[in-house]
C-alpha positions as CSV (number, residue, x, y, z in Angstrom):
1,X,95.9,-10.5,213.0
2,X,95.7,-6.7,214.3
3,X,96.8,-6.3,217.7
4,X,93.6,-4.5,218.5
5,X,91.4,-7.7,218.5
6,X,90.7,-7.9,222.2
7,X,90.1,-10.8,224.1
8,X,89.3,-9.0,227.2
9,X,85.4,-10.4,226.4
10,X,86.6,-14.4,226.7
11,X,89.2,-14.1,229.6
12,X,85.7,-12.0,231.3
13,X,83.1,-14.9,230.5
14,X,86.0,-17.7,231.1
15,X,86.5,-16.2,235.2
16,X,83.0,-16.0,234.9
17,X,82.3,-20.1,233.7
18,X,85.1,-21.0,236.2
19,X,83.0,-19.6,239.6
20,X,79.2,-21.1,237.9
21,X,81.0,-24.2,237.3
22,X,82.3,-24.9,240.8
23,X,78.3,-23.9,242.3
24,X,76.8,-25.8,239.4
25,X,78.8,-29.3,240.7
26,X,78.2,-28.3,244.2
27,X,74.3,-27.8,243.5
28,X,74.5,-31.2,241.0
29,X,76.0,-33.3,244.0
30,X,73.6,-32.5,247.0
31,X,70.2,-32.6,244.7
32,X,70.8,-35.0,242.5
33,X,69.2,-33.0,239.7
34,X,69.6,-34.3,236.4
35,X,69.4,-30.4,234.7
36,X,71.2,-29.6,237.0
37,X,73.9,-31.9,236.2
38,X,73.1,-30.6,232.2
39,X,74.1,-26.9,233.4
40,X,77.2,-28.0,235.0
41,X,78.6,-30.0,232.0
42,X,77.6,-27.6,230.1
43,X,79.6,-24.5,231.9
44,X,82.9,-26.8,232.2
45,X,82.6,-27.3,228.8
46,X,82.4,-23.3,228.1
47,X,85.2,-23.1,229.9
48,X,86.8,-25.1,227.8
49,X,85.8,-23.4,224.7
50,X,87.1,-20.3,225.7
51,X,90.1,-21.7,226.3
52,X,90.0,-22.9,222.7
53,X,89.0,-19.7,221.6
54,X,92.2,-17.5,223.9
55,X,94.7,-20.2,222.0
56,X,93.3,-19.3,218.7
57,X,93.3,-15.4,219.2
58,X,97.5,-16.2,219.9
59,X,98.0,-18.7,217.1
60,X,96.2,-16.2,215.0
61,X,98.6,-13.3,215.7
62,X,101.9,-15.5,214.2
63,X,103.5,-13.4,211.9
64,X,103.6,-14.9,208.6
65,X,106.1,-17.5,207.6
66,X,107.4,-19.2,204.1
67,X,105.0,-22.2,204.6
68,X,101.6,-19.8,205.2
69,X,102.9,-16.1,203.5
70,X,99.3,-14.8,204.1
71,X,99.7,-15.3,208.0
72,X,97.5,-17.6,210.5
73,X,94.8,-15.6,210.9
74,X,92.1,-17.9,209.8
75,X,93.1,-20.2,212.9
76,X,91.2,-18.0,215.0
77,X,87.7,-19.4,212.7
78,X,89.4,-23.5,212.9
79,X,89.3,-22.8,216.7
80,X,85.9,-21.2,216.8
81,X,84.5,-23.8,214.6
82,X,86.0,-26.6,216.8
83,X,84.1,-25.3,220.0
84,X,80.7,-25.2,218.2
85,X,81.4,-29.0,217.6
86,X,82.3,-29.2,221.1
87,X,79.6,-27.5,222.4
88,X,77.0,-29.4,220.4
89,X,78.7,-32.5,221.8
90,X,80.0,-31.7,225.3
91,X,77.0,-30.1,225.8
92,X,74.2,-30.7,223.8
93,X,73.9,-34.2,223.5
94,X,75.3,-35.2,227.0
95,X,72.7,-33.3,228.4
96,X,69.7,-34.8,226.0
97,X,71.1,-38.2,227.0
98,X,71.3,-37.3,230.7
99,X,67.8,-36.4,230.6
100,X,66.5,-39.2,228.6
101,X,68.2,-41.7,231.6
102,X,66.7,-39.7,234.4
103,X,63.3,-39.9,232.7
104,X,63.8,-43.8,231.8
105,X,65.5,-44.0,235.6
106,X,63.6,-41.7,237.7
107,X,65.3,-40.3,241.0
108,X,64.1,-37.9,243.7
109,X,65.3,-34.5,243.9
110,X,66.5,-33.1,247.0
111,X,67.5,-29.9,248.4
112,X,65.9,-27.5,245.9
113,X,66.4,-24.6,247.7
114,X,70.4,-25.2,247.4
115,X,69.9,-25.4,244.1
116,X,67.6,-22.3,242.9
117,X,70.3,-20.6,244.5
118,X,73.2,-21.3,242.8
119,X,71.1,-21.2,239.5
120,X,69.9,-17.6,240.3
121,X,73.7,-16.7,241.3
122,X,74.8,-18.1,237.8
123,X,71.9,-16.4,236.2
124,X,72.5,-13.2,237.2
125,X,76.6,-13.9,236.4
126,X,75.0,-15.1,232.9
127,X,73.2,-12.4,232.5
128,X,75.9,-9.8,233.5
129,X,78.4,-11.8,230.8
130,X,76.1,-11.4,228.0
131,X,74.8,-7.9,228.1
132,X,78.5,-7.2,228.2
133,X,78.7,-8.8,224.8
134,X,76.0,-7.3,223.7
135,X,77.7,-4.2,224.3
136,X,81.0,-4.8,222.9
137,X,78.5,-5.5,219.5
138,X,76.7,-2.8,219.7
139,X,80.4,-0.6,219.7
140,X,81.9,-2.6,216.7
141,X,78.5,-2.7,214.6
142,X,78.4,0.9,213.9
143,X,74.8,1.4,212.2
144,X,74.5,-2.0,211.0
145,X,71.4,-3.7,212.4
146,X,72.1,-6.2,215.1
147,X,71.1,-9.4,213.8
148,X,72.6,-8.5,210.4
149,X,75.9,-7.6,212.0
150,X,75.5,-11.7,213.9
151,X,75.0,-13.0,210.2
152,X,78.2,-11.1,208.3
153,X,80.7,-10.3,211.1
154,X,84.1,-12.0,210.8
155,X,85.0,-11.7,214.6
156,X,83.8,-15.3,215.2
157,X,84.9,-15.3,218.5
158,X,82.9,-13.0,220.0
159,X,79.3,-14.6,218.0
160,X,80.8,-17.7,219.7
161,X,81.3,-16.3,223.3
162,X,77.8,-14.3,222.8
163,X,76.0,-17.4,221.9
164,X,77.6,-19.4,224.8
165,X,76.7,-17.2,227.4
166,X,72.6,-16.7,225.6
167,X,72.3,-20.2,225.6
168,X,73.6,-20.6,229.2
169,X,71.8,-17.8,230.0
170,X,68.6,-19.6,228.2
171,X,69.6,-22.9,230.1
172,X,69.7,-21.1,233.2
173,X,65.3,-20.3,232.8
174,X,64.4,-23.5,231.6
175,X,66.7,-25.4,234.7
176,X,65.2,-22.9,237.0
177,X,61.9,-23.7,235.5
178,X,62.8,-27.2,235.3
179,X,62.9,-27.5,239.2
180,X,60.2,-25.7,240.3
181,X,58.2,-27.7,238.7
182,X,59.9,-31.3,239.9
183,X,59.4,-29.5,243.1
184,X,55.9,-28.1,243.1
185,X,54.8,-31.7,241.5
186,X,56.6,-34.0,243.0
187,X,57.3,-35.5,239.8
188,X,61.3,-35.9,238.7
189,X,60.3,-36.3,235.3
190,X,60.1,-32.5,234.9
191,X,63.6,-32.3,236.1
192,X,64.3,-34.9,233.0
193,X,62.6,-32.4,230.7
194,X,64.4,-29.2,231.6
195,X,67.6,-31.2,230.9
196,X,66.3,-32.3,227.3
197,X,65.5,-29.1,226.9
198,X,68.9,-27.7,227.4
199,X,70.6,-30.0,225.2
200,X,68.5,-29.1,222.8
201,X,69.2,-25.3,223.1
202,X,72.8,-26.0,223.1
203,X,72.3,-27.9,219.6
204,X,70.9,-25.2,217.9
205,X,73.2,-22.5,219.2
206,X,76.0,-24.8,218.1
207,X,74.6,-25.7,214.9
208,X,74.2,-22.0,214.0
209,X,77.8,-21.1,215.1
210,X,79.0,-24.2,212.9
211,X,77.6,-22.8,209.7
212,X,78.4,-19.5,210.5
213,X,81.8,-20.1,211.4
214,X,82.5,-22.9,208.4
215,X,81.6,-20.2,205.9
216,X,84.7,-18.2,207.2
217,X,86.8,-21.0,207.2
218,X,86.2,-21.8,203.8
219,X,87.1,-18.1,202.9
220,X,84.4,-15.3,202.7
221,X,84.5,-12.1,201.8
222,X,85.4,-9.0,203.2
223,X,82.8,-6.4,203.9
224,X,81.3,-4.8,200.9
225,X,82.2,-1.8,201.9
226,X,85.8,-2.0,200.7
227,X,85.0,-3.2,197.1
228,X,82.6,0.3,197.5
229,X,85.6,2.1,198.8
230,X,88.1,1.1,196.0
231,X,85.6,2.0,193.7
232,X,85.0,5.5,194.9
233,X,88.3,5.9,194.7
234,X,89.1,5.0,191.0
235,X,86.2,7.1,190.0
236,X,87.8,10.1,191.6
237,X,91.3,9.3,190.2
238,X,91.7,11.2,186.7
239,X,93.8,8.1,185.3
240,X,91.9,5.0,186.3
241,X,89.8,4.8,183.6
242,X,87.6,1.6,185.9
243,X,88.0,-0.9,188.0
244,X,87.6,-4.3,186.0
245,X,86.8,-6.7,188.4
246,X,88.0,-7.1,192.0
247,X,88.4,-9.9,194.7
248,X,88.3,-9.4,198.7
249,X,89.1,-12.1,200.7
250,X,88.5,-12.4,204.9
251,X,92.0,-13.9,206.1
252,X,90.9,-13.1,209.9
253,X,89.5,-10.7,212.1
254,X,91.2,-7.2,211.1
255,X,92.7,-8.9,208.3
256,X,91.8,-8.4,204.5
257,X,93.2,-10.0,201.7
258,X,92.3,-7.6,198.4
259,X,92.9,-8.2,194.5
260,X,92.2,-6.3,191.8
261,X,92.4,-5.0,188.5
262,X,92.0,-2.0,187.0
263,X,91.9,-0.4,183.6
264,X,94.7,2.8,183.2
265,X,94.1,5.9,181.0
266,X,96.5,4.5,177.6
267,X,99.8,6.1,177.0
268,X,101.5,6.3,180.2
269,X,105.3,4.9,180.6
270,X,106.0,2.8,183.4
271,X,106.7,4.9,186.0
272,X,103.4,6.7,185.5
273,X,102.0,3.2,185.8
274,X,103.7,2.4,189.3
275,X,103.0,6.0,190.7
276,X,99.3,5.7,190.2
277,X,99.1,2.0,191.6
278,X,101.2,3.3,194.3
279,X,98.7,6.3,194.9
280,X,96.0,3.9,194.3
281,X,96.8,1.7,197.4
282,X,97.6,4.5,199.8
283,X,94.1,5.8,199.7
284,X,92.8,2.3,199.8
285,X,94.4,1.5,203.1
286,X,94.0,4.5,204.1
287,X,90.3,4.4,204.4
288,X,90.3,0.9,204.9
289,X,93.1,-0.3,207.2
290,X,92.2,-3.8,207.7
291,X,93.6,-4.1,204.2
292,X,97.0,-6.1,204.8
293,X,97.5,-7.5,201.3
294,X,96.9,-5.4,198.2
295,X,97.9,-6.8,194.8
296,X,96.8,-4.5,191.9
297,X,97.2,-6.0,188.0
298,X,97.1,-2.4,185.8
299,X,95.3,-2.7,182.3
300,X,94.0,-0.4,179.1
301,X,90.8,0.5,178.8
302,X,88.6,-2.1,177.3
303,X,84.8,-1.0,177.5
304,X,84.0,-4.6,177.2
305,X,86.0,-5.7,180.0
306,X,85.7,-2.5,183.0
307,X,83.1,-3.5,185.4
308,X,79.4,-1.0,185.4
C-alpha cells in the first residue's frame, strides 16, 4: 500500500472518541440515562474500531511475500469490514436492547443538566471530527460528486471513520432530543426511545459500510478511469493496433492490479515487441501511478477479437 495513505484522519477521531467516551460514562453514571448509556457504548466501541482500522492501515503496508506475491493490501478492507460488524453489534443492537429494558423497566432520570452538557461537549467534538472528514473527501474526490465518490471510493477507511463520526454525530441530536423530552415530560420512556433510536442509526450506518466494504473485499475494480487511460494511450501509439480486452483489479487503497491484452501492428521481431510493451507501461504508470502490477499479453490484429 502507498505510503501516502494517511491515517492522520483515525488517530484525529480516535483522541477525539477517547475524551467523549470518558464524559459519556461520567454523564451515564450520575443520570442514569439509558441513551445515554447507548452514546457511551457506542463511542468506546468507535474507539475500538479505529483501532481496528490503524492495525489494518500497518498490516496493509507489508511488502509482499512468496505466500501473498500481490501484497496485503486488501487487509486494510477485512479490517474495515470487521468494524462495520462491530459497530452494528457493539453498538447497534446493545443500544436497541438497552432501550427496549429501560422501556419494559422504567427508571427516573437524574441530573439532566450534567448530562446535556457533556452531550453538547461531544457534539460539538462530533461535529468538528466529521467536517474534518468531509474535508479530507472533498480534497481526494476531485470533481466527482460527493455521494458518488461514498459509493465507488476504495479508501474504505475513511467512508468508515466518516460514517462513525455522522452517526455519532446523528446520535448525539436524537440523545439530546431524547432527554429533553424525559425531562420536560417527566416520562423516562422518551429516554428509552432516543436509545432505540440510536441503535437503529448505528444499524444502518453499519449495514451500508458492510456492503460497501464486502464488495472491495471480494475484489472490485479499479477506477474507470485507468481502463480510459490505457486506451487513450494505444490509440495514440502507431503500433498498437487495439486493446483487446483488459482487466483492473483494486488490491487496496493506492494499489492497482492491471491486465491486459493488446493487439500489435504484424511483422515486428521480438525486440520490437518488448520495446513497445515496455513503452506501453511507462506511459500507463505514468499517468496512473497507483498502477503497481502491470502484466501485458501482446497479439496480431484480429478485427474480430480488438475491443470497439
Amino acid at each position: 500500500m502507498s505510503d501516502e495513505h494517511s491515517t492522520a484522519h483515525i488517530v484525529q477521531s480516535l483522541a477525539v472518541n477517547l475524551v467523549i467516551t470518558a464524559a459519556k460514562g461520567v454523564a451515564a453514571f450520575y443520570t442514569g440515562s439509558g441513551a445515554m448509556l447507548a452514546e457511551t457504548l457506542h463511542t468506546f466501541a468507535d474507539c475500538g474500531n479505529q483501532i481496528l482500522l490503524l492495525l489494518g492501515v500497518r498490516r496493509a503496508k507489508r511488502p509482499p511475500d512468496t505466500a501473498h506475491p500481490l501484497g496485503y493490501g486488501r487487509a486494510l478492507y477485512f479490517w474495515s469490514f470487521m468494524v462495520a460488524l462491530l459497530l452494528f453489534l457493539g453498538g447497534g443492537v446493545f443500544s436497541i436492547y438497552e432501550g427496549v429494558h429501560k422501556l419494559l423497566e422504567p427508571e427516573p432520570i437524574e441530573r439532566v443538566g450534567i448530562a446535556v452538557g457533556i452531550l453538547a461537549f461531544s457534539l460539538l467534538l462530533e461535529g468538528g471530527s466529521t467536517i474534518s472528514n468531509i474535508r479530507e473527501i472533498n480534497k481526494r474526490r476531485g470533481t466527482k460528486p460527493f455521494f458518488r465518490y461514498l459509493r465507488e471510493t476504495k479508501d474504505s477507511d475513511l467512508i468508515v471513520i466518516l460514517g462513525e463520526n455522522s452517526a455519532a454525530s446523528v446520535g448525539l441530536v436524537v440523545a439530546l432530543g431524547a432527554l429533553g423530552a424525559a425531562h420536560a415530560t417527566h416520562d423516562s420512556r422518551w429516554d428509552s426511545a432516543g436509545s432505540i433510536g440510536i441503535g437503529l442509526i448505528l444499524v444502518g450506518v453499519a449495514l451500508f459500510l458492510a456492503v460497501e466494504v464486502k464488495s472491495l473485499l471480494l475484489g472490485e475494480s479499479a477506477d474507470p478511469e485507468i481502463e480510459a487511460g490505457a486506451r487513450e494511450i494505444v490509440a495514440k501509439h502507431a503500433k498498437l493496433i487495439g486493446l483487446i480486452n483488459i482487466i483492473t483489479l483494486q488490491q487496496g487503497p493506492g494499489e492497482v492490479l492491471v491486465a491486459l491484452k493488446v493487439s500489435l501492428a504484424p511483422g515486428m521481431v521480438s525486440d520490437e515487441v518488448c520495446e513497445v510493451i515496455n513503452a506501453f507501461e511507462r506511459d500507463l504508470k505514468k499517468r496512473c501511478p497507483e498502477v503497481r502490477w502491470l502484466f501485458v499479453e501482446p497479439d496480431i490484429d484480429d478485427a474480430e477479437d480488438v475491443a470497439a
